[in-house]
C-alpha positions as CSV (number, residue, x, y, z in Angstrom):
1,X,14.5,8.7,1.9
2,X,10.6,8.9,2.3
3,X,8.4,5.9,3.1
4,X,6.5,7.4,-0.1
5,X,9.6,7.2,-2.4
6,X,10.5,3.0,-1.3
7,X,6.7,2.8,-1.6
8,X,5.9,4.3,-5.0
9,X,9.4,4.4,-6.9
10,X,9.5,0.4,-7.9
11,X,5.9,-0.4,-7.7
12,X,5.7,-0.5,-11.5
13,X,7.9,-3.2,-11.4
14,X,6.3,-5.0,-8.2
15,X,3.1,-5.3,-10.4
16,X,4.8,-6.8,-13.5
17,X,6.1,-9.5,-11.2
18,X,2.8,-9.9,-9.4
19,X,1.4,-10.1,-12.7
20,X,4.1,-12.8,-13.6
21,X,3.8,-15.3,-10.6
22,X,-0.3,-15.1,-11.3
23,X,0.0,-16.2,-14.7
24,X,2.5,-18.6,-14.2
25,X,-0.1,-19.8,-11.4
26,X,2.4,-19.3,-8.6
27,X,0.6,-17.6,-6.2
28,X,-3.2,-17.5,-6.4
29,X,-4.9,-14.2,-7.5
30,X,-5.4,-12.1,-4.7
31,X,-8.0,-9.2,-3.9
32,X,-7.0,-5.8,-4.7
33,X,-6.2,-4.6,-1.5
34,X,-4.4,-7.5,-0.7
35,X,-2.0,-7.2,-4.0
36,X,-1.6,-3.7,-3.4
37,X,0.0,-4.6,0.0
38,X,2.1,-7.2,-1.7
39,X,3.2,-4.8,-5.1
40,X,4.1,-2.2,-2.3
41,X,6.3,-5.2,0.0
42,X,8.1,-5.8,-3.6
43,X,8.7,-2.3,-4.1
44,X,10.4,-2.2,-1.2
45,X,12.5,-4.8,-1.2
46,X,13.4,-3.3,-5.6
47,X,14.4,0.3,-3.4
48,X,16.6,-1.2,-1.0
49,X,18.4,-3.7,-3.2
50,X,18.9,-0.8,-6.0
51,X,20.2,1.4,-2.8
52,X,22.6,-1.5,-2.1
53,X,23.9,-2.2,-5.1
54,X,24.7,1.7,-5.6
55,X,25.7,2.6,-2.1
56,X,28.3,-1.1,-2.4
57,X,29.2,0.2,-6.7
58,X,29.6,3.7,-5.4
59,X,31.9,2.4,-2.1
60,X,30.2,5.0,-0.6
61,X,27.7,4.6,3.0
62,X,26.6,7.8,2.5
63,X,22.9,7.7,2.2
64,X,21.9,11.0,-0.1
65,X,24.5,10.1,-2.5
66,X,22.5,6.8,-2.9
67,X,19.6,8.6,-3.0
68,X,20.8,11.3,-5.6
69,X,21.1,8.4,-7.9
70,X,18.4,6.1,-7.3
71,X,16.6,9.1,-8.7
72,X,17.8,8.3,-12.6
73,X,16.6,4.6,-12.2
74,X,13.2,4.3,-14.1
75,X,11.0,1.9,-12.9
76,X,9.9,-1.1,-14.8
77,X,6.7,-0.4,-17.5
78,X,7.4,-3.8,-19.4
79,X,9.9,-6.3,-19.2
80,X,12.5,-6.5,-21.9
81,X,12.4,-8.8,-24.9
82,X,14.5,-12.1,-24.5
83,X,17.1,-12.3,-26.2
């Protein structure tokens, strides 16, 4: 895993929820270089719980098979409708 990849592969996601705690008035609105430190933190934390969740599904510690398919997760452009 590159720092690029846990920085970069979520952060579409880290944004919708930055987006979602402003508007709900949660957490103030924030200069840009201070959100982008905070999207990047979320993405982060996105990577290593999807990493988790297939290295613990999988039953399998081996890192590159985590990693082979964390690759055909998409990231997060909208939220889903509520159902």
């Amino acid at each position: 895993m590159s720092n690029q990849e846990r920085d970069t592969r979520f952060l579409g996601f880290a944004n919708l929820e930055i987006d979602k705690l402003e508007q709900k008035r949660l957490i103030p609105i924030h200069p840009k270089s201070l959100r982008n430190d905070m999207a990047i933190l979320l993405a982060q934390c996105a990577y290593d719980l999807v990493l988790h969740a297939l290295k613990t599904v999988n039953d399998n510690d081996n890192l590159t098979m985590g990693m082979y398919y964390i690759e055909d997760i998409p990231d997060f452009t909208e939220f889903p409708p509520n159902e």
